[in-house]
C-alpha positions in Angstrom: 0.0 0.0 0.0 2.6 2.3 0.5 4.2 1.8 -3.1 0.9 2.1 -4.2 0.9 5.9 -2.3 4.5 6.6 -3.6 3.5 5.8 -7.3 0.4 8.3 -7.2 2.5 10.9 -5.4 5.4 10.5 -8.2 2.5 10.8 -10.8 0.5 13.7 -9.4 4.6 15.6 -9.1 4.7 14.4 -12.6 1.6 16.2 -13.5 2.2 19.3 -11.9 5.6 19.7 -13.6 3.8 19.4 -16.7 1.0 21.8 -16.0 3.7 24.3 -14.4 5.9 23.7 -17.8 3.0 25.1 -19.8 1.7 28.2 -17.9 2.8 31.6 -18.7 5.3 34.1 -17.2 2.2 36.1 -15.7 0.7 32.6 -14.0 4.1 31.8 -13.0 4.7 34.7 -10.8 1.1 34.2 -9.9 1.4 30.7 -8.7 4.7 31.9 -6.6 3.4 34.6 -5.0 0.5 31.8 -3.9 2.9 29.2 -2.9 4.7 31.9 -0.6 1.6 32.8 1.1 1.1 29.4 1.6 4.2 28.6 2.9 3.6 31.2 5.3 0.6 30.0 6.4 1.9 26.7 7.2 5.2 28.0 8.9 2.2 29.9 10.9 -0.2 27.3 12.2 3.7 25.2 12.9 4.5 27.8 14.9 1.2 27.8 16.8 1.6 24.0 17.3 4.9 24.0 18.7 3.8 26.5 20.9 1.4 25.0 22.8 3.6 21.7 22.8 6.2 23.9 24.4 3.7 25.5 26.8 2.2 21.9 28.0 6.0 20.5 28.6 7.0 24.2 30.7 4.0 23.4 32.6 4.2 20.1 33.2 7.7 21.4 34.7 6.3 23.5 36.9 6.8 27.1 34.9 4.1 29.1 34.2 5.0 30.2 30.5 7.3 29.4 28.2 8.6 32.7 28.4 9.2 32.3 32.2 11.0 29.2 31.5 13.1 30.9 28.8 13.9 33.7 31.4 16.0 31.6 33.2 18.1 30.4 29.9 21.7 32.4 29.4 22.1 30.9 26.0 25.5 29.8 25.4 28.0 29.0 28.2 30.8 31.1 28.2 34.7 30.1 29.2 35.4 31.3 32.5 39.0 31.8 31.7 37.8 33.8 28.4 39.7 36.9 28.3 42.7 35.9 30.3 45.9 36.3 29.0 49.1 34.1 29.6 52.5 35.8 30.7 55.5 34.7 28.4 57.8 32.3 29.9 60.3 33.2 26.6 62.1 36.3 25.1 64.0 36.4 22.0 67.5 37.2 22.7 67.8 39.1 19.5 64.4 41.0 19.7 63.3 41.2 23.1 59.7 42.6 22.1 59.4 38.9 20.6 58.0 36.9 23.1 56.2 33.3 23.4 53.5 32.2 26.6 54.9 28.0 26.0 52.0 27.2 24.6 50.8 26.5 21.0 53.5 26.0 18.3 56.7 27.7 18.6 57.3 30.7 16.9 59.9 31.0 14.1 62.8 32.5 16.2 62.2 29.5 19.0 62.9 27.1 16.2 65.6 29.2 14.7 67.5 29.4 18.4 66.8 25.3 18.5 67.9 24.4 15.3 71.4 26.4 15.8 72.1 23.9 18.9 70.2 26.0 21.8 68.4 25.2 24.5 64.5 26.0 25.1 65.8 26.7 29.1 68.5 29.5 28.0 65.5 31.9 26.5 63.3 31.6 29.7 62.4 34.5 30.7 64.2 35.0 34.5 
């Protein structure tokens, strides 16, 4: 039975792609501008429904609204260490405005100082 529903779907789509291929400019833009009310309409009475499904499971929690159960909703949490800043723990010998906190991947003149036989300790910042 359900093949038997997916056949007469596929052959009513099949007929309206037809019937649209042989309107005019003029009934195209009328049959949009219906469709879009339509779709508005439906995204309407959705909205309603959900709603009132939202409103039944706030009060069924003890809330008197849904908006009174969204009150109490931040949103997003947000880092508590958001903001903060690390100190450097290294200075570049040769530039001493270039500096790096340890962490993430080493800067150029870190691997520079490495590569030429130094040690990570001797740019530590005393």
């Amino acid at each position: 039975m359900a093949k038997k529903k997916e056949e007469t779907q596929q052959d009513a789509t099949q007929a309206a792609q037809v019937a649209i291929g042989n309107l005019s400019l003029e009934e195209l833009v009328s049959l949009k501008a219906d469709v879009e009310s339509r779709i508005a309409q439906k995204q309407k009475e959705a909205k309603k429904v959900i709603h009132s499904q939202m409103l039944a499971m706030a009060q069924s929690a003890g809330f008197e609204s849904v908006e009174a159960f969204l009150a109490g909703q931040t949103g997003r949490r947000t880092r508590r260490d958001k903001g903060t800043s690390r100190l450097p723990k290294y200075r570049d010998p040769v530039d001493a405005s270039r500096t790096w906190t340890g962490k993430g991947r080493k800067p150029g003149w870190v691997i520079s100082h490495l590569d030429a036989g130094g040690q990570l300790e001797e740019l530590e910042i005393g």
